[in-house]
C-alpha positions as CSV (number, residue, x, y, z in Angstrom):
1,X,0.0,0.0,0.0
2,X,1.1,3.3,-0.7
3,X,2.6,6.1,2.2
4,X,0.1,8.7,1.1
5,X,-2.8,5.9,0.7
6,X,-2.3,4.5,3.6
7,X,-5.1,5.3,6.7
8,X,-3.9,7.4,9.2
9,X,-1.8,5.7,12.0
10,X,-4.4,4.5,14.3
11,X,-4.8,5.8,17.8
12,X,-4.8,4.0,20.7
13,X,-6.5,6.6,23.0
14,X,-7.5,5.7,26.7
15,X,-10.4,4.7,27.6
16,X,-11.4,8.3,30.1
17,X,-9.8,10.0,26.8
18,X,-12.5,8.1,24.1
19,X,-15.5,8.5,27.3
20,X,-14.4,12.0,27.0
21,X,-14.4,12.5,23.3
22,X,-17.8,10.6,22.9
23,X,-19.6,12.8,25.6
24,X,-18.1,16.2,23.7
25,X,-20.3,15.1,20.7
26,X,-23.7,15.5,22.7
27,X,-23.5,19.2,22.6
28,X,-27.1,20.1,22.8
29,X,-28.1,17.5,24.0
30,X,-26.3,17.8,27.4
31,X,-29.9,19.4,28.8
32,X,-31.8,16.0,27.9
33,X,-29.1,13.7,29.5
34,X,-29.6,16.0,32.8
35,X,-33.1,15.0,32.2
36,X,-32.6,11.9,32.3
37,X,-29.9,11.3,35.0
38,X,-32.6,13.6,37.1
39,X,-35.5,10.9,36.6
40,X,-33.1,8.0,36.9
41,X,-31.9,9.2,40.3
42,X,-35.4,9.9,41.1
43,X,-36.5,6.9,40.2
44,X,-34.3,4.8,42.1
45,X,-34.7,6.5,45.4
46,X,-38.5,5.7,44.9
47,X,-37.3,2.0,44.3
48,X,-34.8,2.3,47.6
49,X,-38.2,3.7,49.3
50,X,-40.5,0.9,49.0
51,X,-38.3,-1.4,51.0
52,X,-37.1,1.6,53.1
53,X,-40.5,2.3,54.0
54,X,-41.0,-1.3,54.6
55,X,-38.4,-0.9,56.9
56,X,-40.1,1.6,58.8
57,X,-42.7,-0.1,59.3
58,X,-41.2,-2.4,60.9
59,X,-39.1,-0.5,62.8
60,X,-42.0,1.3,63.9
61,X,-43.7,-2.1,65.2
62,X,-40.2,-2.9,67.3
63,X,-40.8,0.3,68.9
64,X,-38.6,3.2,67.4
65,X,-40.4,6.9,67.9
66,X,-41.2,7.2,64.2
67,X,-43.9,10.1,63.4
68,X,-45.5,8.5,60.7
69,X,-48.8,6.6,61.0
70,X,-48.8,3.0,59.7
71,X,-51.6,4.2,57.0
72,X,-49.0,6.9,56.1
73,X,-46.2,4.7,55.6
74,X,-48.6,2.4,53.5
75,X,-49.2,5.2,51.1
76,X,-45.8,5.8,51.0
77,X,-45.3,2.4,49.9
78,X,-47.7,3.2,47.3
79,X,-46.7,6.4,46.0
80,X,-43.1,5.4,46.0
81,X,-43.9,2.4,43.2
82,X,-46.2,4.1,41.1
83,X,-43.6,7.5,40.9
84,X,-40.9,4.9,40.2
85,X,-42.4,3.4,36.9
86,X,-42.8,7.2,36.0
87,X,-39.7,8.2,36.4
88,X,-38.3,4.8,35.1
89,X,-40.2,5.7,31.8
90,X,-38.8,9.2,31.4
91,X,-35.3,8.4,32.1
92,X,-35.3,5.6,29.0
93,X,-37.5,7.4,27.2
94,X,-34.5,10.4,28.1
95,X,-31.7,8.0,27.1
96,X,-32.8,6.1,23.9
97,X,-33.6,9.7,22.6
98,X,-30.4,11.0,22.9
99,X,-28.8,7.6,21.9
100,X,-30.5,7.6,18.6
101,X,-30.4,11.0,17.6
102,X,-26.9,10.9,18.6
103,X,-26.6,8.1,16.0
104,X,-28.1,9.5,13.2
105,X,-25.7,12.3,14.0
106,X,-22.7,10.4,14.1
107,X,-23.9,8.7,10.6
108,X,-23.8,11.9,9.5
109,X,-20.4,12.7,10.5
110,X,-19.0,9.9,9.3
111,X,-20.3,10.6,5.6
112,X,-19.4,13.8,5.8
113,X,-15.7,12.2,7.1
114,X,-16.2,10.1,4.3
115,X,-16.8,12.0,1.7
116,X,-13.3,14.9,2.4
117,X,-11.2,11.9,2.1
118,X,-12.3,10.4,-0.6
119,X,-11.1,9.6,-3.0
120,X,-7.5,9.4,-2.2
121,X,-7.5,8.3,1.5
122,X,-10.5,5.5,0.4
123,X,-8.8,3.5,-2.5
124,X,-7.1,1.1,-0.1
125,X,-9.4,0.9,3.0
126,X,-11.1,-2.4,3.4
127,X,-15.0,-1.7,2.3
128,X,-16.0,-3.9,4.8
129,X,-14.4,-2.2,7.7
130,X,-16.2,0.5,6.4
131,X,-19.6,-1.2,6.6
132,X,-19.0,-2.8,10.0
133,X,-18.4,1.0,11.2
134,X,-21.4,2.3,9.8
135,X,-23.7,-0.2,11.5
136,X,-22.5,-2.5,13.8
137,X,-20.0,0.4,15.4
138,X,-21.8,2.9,15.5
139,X,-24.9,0.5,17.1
140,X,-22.5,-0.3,19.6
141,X,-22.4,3.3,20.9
142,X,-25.8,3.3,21.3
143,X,-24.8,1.3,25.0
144,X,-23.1,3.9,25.8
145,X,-25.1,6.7,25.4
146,X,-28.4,5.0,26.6
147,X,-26.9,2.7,29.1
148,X,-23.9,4.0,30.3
149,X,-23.8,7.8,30.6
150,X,-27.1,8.2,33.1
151,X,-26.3,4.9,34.8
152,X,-23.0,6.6,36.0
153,X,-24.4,9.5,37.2
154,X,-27.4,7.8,39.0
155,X,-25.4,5.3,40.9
156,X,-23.4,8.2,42.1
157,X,-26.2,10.4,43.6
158,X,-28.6,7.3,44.6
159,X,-25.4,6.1,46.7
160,X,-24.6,9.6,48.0
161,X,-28.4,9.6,48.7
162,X,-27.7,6.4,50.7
163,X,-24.6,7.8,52.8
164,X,-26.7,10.4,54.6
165,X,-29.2,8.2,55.1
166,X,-27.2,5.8,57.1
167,X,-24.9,7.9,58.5
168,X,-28.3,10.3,60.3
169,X,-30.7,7.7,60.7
170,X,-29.0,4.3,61.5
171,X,-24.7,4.6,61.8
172,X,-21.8,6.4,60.6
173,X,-19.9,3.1,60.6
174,X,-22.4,1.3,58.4
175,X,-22.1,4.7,56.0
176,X,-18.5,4.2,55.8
177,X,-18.9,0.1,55.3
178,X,-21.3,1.5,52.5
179,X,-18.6,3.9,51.0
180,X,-15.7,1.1,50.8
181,X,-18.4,-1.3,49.2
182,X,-19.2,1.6,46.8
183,X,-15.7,2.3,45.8
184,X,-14.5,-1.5,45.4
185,X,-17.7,-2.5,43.6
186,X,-18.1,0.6,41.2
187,X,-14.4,1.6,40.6
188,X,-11.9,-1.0,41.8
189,X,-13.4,-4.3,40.6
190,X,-14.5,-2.4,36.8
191,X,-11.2,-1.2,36.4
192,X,-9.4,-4.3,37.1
193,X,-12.2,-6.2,34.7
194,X,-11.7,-3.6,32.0
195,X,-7.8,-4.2,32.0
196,X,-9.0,-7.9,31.1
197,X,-11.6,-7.1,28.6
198,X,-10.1,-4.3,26.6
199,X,-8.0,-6.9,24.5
200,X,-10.7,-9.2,23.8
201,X,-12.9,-6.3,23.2
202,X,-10.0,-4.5,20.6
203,X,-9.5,-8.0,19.5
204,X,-13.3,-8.8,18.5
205,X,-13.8,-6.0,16.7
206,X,-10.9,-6.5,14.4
207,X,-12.2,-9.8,13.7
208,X,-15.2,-8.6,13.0
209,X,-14.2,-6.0,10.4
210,X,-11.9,-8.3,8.7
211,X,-14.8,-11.4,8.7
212,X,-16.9,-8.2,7.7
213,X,-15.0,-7.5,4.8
214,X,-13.9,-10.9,3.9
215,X,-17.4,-12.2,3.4
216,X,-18.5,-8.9,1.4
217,X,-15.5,-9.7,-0.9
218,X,-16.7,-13.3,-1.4
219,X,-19.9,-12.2,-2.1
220,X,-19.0,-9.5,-4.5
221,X,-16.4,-12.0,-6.7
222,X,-19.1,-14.9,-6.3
223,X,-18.9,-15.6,-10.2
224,X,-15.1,-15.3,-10.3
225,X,-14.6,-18.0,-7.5
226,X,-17.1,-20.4,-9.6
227,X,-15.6,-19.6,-13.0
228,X,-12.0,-20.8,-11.4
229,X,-13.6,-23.1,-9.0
230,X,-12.3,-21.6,-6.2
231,X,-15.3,-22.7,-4.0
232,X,-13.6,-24.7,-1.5
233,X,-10.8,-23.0,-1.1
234,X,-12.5,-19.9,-0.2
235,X,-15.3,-21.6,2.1
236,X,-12.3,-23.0,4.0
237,X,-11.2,-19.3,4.6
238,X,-14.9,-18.4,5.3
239,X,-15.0,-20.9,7.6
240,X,-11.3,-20.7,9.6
241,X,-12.3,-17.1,9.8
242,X,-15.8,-17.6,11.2
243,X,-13.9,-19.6,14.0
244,X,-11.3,-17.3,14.6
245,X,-14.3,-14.9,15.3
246,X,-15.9,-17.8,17.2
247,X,-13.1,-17.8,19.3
248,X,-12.3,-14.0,19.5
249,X,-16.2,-14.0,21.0
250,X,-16.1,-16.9,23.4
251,X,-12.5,-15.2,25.2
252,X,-14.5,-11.7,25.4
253,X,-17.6,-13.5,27.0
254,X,-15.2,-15.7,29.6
255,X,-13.9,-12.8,30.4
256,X,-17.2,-10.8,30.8
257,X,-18.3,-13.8,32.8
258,X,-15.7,-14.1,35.4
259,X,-16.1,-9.9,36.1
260,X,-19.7,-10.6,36.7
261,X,-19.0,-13.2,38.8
262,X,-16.3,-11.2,40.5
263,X,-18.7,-8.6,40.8
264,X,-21.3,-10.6,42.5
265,X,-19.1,-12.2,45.3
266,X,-17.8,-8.7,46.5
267,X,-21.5,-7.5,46.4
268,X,-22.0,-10.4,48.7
269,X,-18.9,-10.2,50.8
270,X,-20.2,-7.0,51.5
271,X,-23.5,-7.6,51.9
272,X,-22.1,-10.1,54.9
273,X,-19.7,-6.9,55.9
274,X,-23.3,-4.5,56.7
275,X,-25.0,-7.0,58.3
276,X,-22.1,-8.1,60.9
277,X,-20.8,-4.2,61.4
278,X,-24.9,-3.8,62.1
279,X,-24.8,-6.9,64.6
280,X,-22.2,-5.7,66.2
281,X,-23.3,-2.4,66.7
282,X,-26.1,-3.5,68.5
283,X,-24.7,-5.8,70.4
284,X,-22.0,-2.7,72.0
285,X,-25.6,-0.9,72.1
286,X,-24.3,2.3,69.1
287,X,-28.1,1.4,67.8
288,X,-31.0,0.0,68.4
289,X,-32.5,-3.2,66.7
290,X,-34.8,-0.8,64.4
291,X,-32.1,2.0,63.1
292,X,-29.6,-1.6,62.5
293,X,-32.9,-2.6,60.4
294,X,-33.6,0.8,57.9
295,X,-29.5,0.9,58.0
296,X,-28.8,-2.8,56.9
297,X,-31.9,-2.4,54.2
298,X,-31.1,0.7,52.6
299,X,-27.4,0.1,51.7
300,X,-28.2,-3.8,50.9
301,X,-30.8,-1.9,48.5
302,X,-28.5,0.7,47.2
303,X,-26.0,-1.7,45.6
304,X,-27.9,-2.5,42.0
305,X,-26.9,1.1,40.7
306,X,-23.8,0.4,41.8
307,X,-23.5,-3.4,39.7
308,X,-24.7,-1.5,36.9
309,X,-21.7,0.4,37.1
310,X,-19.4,-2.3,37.5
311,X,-21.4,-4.7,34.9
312,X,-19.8,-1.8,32.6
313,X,-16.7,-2.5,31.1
314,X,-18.1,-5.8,29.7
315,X,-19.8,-3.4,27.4
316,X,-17.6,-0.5,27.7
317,X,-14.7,-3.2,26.2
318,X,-16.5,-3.2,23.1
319,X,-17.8,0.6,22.9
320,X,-14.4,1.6,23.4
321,X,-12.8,-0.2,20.4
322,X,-16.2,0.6,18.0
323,X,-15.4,4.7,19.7
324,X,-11.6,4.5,18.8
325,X,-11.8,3.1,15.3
326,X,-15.0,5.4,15.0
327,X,-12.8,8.5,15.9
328,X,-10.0,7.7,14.1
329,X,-11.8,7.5,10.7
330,X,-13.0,11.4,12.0
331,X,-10.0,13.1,12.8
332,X,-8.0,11.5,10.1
333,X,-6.4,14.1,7.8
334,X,-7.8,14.1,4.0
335,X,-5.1,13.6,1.6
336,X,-6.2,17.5,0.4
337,X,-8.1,20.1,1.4
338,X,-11.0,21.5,0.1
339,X,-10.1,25.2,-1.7
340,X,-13.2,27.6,-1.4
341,X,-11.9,31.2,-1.4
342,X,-9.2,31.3,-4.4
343,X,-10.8,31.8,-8.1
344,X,-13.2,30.0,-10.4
345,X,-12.3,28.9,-14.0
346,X,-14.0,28.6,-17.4
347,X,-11.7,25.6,-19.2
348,X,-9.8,27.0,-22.4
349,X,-6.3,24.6,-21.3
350,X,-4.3,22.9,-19.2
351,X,-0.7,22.4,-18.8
352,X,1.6,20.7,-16.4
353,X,5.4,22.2,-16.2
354,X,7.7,19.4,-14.4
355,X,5.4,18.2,-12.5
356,X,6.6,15.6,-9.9
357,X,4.7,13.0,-7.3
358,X,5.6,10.5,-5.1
359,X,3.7,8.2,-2.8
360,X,6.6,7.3,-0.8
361,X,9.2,9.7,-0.3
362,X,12.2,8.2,-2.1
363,X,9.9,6.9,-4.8
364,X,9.1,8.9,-7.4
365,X,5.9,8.4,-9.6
366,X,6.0,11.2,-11.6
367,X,9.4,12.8,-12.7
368,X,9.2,16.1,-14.1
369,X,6.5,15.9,-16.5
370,X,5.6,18.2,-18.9
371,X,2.7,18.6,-21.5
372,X,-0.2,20.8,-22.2
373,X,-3.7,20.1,-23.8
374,X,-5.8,22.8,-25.3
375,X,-9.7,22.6,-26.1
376,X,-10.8,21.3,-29.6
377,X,-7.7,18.4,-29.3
378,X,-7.4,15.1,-28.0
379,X,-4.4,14.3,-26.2
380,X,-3.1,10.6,-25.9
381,X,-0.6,9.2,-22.8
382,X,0.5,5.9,-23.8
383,X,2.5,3.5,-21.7
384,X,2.8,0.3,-19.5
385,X,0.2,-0.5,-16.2
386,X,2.2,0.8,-13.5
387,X,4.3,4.0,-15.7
388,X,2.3,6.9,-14.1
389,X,-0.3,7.6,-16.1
390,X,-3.3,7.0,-13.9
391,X,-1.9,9.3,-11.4
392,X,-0.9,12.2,-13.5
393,X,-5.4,11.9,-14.2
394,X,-5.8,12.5,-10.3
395,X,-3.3,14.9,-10.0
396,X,-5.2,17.2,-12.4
397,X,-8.4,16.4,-10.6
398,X,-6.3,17.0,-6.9
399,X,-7.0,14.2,-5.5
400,X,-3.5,14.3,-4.4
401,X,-1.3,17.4,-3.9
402,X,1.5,17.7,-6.0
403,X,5.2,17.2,-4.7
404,X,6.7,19.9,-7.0
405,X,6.5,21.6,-10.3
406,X,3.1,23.2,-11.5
407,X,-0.6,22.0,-13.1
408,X,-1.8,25.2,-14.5
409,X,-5.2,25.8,-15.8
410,X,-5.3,28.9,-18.2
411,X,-2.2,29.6,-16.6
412,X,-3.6,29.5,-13.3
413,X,-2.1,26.5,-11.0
414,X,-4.3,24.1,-9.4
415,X,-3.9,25.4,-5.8
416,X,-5.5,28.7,-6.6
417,X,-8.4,27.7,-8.4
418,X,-11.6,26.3,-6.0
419,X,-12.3,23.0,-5.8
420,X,-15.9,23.3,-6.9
421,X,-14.9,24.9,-9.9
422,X,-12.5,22.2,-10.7
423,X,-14.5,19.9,-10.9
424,X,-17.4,21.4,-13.0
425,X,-14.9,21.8,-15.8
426,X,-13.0,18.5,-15.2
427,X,-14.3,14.9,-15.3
428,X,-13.0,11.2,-15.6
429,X,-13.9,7.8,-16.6
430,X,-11.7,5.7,-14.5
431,X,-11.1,2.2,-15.4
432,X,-13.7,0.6,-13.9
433,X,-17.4,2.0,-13.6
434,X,-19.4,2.0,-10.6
435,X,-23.1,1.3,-10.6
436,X,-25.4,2.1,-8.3
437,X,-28.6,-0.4,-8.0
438,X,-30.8,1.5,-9.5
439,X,-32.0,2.5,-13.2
440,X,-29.9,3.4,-15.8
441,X,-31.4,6.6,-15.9
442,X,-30.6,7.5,-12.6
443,X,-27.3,6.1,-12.8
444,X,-26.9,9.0,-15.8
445,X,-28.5,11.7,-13.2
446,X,-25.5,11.6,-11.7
447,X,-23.9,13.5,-14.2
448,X,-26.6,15.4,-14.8
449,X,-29.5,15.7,-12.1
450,X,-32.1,17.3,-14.7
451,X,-30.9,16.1,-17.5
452,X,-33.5,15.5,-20.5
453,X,-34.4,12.2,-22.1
454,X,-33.3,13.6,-25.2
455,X,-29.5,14.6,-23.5
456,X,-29.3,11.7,-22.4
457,X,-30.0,9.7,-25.1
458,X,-27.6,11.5,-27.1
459,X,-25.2,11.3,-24.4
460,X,-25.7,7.4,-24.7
461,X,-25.4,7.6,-28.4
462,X,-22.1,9.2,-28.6
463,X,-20.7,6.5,-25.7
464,X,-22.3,3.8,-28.4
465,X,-24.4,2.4,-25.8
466,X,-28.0,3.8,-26.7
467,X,-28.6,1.1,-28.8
468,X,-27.8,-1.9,-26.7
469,X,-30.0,-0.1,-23.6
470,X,-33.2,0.0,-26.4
471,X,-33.0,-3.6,-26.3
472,X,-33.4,-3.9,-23.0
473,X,-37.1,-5.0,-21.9
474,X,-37.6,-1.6,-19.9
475,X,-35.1,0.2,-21.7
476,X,-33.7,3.4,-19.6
477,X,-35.8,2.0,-16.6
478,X,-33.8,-1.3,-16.7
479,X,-32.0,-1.8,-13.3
480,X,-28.4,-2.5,-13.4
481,X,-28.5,-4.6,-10.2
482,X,-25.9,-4.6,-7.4
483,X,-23.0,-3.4,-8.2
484,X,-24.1,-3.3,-11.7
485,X,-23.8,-7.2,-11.9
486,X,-26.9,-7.0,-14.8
487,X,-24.5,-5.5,-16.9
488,X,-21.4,-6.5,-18.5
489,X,-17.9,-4.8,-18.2
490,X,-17.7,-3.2,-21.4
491,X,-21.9,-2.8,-20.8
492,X,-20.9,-0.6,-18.2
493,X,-17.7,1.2,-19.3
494,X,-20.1,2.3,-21.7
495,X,-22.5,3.8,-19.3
496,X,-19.2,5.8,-17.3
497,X,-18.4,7.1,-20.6
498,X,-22.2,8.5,-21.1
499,X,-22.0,10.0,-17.9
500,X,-18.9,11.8,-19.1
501,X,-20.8,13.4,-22.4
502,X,-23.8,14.2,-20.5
503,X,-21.7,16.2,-17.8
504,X,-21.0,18.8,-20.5
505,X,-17.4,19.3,-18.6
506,X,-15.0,20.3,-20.9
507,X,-11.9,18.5,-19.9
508,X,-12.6,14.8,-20.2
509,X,-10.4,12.4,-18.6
510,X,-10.5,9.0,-20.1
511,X,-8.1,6.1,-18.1
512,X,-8.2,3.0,-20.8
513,X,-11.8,3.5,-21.9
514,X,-11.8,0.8,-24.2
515,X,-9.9,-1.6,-22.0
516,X,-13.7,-3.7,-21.2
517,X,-14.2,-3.3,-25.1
518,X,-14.5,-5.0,-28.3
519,X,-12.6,-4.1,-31.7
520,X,-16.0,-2.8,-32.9
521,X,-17.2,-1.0,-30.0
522,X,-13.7,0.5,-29.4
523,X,-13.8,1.9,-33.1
524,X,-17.3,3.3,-32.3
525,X,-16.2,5.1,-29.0
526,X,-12.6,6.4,-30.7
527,X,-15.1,7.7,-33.2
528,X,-17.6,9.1,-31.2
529,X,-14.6,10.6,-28.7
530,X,-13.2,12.7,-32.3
531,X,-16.4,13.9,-32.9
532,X,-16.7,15.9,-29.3
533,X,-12.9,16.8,-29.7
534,X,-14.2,20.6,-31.6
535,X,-16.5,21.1,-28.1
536,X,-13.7,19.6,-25.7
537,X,-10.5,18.5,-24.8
538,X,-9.8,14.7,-24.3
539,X,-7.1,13.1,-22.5
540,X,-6.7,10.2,-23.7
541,X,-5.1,7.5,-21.1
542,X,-4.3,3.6,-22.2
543,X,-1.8,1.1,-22.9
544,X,-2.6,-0.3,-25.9
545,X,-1.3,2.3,-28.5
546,X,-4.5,1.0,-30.7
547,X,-6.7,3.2,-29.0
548,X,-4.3,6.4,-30.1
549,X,-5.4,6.7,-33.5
550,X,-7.5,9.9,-33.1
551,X,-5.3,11.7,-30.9
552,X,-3.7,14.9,-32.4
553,X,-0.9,14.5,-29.8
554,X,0.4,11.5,-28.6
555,X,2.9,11.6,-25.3
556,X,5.2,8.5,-24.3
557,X,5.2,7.5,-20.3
558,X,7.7,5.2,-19.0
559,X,9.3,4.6,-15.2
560,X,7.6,8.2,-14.5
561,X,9.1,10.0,-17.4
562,X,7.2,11.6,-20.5
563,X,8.3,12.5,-23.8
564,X,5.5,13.7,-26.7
565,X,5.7,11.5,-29.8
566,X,6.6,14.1,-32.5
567,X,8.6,16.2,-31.0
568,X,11.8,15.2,-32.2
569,X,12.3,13.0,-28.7
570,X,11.4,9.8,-30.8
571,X,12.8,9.1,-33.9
572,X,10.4,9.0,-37.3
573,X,10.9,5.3,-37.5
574,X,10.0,4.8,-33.7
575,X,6.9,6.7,-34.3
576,X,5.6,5.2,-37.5
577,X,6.3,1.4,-35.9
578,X,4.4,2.6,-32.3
579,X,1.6,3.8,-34.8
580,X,1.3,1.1,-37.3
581,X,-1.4,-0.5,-36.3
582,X,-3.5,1.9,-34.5
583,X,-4.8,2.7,-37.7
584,X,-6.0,-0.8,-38.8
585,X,-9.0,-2.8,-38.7
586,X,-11.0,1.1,-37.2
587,X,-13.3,0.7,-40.3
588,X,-16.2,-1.8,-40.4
589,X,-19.0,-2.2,-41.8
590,X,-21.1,-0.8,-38.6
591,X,-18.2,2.2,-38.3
592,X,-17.7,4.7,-41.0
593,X,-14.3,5.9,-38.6
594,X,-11.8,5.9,-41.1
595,X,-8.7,7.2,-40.3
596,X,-7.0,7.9,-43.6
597,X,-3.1,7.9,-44.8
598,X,-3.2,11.9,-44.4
599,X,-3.3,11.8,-40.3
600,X,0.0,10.0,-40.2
601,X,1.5,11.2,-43.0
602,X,0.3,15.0,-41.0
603,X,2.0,13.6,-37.6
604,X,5.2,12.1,-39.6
């Protein structure tokens, strides 16, 4: 992979540093969660007063001066349920707003992420991971933001609650046995359970991107791995995958297990703890049989906010990796930055003065190329996969910025001209075509939102595809299926090409657009390409010298290095032998594309 394409180093933040992060992005919706942790803390007093006024009733029977009658304390009873469900309701109802709102808004970021670094930063990353962060990362967070955030907050004022309870009613010793079970249970035991999950956590989620991505690949080459009958092979790899995920899963739910159970025994130990520290203060008289019972009760009561807490990391484990890749992907650097306050353009030319890239320092790409391309001419690059040529395209589209030397655009260079501008003058029809699943009239929209049937019939007609999509049984309304899998290669080459005329840019970028082609179809697309050449200029990009017969200027790339055909750089000889056979077998007896004797003879 290259330096440049590479994703961003990723960040292995702490976990307070990613709980941090993730609470920044509520923003707004900070007044709701108050809501929420309000009603939650609410709430589970109300619980805590059912059995405390329990309690107090029976306290009340053993004799203890309590002012309320024993109807009182019954309505209490009452009161206390029925306010609880209410509350209950309002705090999810609180939580599971701001979780999903919060999702769609973080769906939304991540687009947004998505779409400033493509192209450049996306060519490499694993579409699956992608996927898996979209939906099942992004899911993930919902736990936190609906189960974790409140949770925290009510465990700490319910216990707090709990502390002045004990310590005025019943016994300061029982409120500081209370305060040691709070602490071990809610922040000693989670921390030492999230050291144990957070690698089975970090580890599950890799395993489920990669499986992710994997199994999208498998699906996407379905009919390559029958045609070489690579069936087995690749359900073997399914397979040792799906148990390597298998596995990945059963270590982070061991671990979760044990921390539960962890959890549970210190709840008890401490349970144990209250009651003898309340025995004993009765028996050295501190309190009396009653206080020891509302004591003993309400911190035995108090401790389910508290195992919420520490029930966290199981969870916590898996949010944390889903939060970290999910922040990584938005404060990775795009590959360029968006230019909005430099000048717009109207396309008369282009012209690149030694122009030099590299994706790894060290490596050149491009080594001081020069050419230029003016409107009404098409320009060829010929040379070998791997010479340069594709990237010199997406340098003058910016996808990348240029290492030195200058890409000028009516003799303005490329870093002073906006990027909106750009690209409404400058197009391309990259080697392979993306289809979305839908019409093939929508699939042309995208060039063109209102374009007319009329455009983009013509549009079709000039990419010589009109007459194949007439055939069709619903004609423009055809759907391509996913990933365009209705339509053949050249079928959809075709289409890209189409786009490109109905765009009405006026630099057109072609990388190998015959390359999916037949003979006859490539003769019909040459010949439709020099009929748009008086409205445009075409950059012509392949490797098979054939498809250079209707360029007016033909430049040579090798190892990074250019040199233009006819200008003296290449001998006559050289030039004639490159050319000899781009100009036979164009004519058939569906193309009247002749190229006659004349053009070479003009370019000799």
């Amino acid at each position: 992979m290259n330096g440049k394409n590479r994703p961003a180093k990723s960040i292995r933040r702490s976990g307070i540093r990613i709980m941090a992060s993730l609470v920044a992005l509520l923003g707004s919706f900070a007044c709701v969660l108050f809501l929420a942790v309000l009603n939650g803390s609410l709430g589970q007093l109300c619980a805590m007063g059912v059995t405390l006024s329990g309690a107090v009733g029976v306290a009340k029977v053993l004799g203890e001066p309590i002012p309320l009658s024993y109807a009182q304390i019954a309505a209490l009873i009452v009161g206390c349920g029925l306010l609880r469900g209410l509350l209950r309701y309002i705090e999810q109802y609180s939580n599971h707003y701001i979780a999903f709102r919060l999702l769609a808004i973080l769906r939304d970021k991540v687009f947004g992420a998505l779409r400033i670094l493509c192209p450049a930063k996306l060519e490499n990353r694993q579409k699956g991971s992608i996927i898996a962060m979209l939906t099942s990362d992004i899911e993930t967070l919902e736990v936190f933001y609906a189960h974790t955030l409140s949770p925290v907050c009510i465990a700490v004022l319910s216990s707090l609650a709990v502390l002045l309870f004990t310590f005025f009613v019943s016994s300061p010793w029982l409120s500081a046995v209370a305060l040691a079970g709070y602490l071990t249970v809610g922040i000693l035991v989670p921390m030492i359970s999230s050291r144990a999950l957070r690698e089975p956590g970090i580890n599950y989620r890799r395993e489920f991107a990669s499986f992710n991505s994997y199994f999208l690949d498998s699906i996407r080459g379905v009919n390559d791995i029958l045609l070489h009958n690579a069936g087995r092979q690749r359900e073997r790899e399914v397979n040792r995958r799906s148990d390597v995920l298998l596995e990945q899963t059963k270590r982070m739910k061991d671990a979760a297990v044990r921390a539960s159970s962890a959890v549970q025994l210190v709840v008890s130990v401490f349970h144990f703890l209250t009651l003898a520290a309340a025995v004993f203060l009765v028996r050295a008289d501190r309190i009396s049989i009653g206080q020891m019972i509302m004591g003993v009760l309400a911190v035995w009561g108090s401790f389910g906010p508290v195992i919420a807490i520490s029930a966290l990391p199981g969870n916590l484990a898996q949010t944390f990796a889903s939060g970290d890749r999910l922040l990584n992907l938005l404060e990775e650097k795009p590959a360029v930055e968006e230019i909005r306050d430099e000048k717009d353009v109207d396309y008369e030319e282009m012209e690149t003065k030694d122009l030099s890239f590299s994706y790894e320092e060290g490596e050149p790409v491009l080594k001081k190329v020069s050419m230029s391309a003016r409107k009404g001419e098409i320009v060829g690059i010929v040379g070998e996969s791997g010479c340069g040529k594709s990237t010199l395209l997406k340098l003058l589209l910016r996808f990348w910025e240029k290492d030195a030397g200058e890409i000028c655009f009516n003799g303005l260079d490329i870093s002073q001209i906006n990027t909106e501008s750009l690209l409404n003058n400058v197009t391309m029809v990259s080697q392979s075509t993306y289809l979305f699943d839908d019409t093939i009239e929508e699939n042309l929209r995208i060039a063109k939102e209102d374009a007319t049937q009329e455009e983009m019939e013509q549009a079709c007609r000039l990419a010589s595809v009109h007459d194949f999509i007439v055939t069709l049984p619903q004609g423009y309304q055809t759907r391509v299926g996913t990933l365009g899998d209705n339509l053949s290669s050249g079928e959809k080459q075709r289409i890209g090409l189409a786009r490109a005329f109905l765009s009405g840019r006026q630099l057109i970028l072609l990388d190998e657009p015959t390359s999916n082609v037949d003979s006859i179809n490539e003769g019909m697309i040459l010949k439709a390409l020099a009929e748009q050449k008086n409205q445009k200029t075409i950059i012509l990009v392949s490797h098979r010298e054939s498809t250079m017969a209707i360029a007016d200027r033909v430049y040579w790339m090798e190892e990074g290095e250019m040199k233009e055909e006819n200008s003296g750089d290449i001998s006559e000889e050289d030039f004639i032998k490159r050319n000899s056979a781009i100009y036979e077998g164009i004519e058939t007896e569906n193309i009247k594309a002749k190229v006659s004797d004349d053009v070479t003879d003009e370019k000799v």
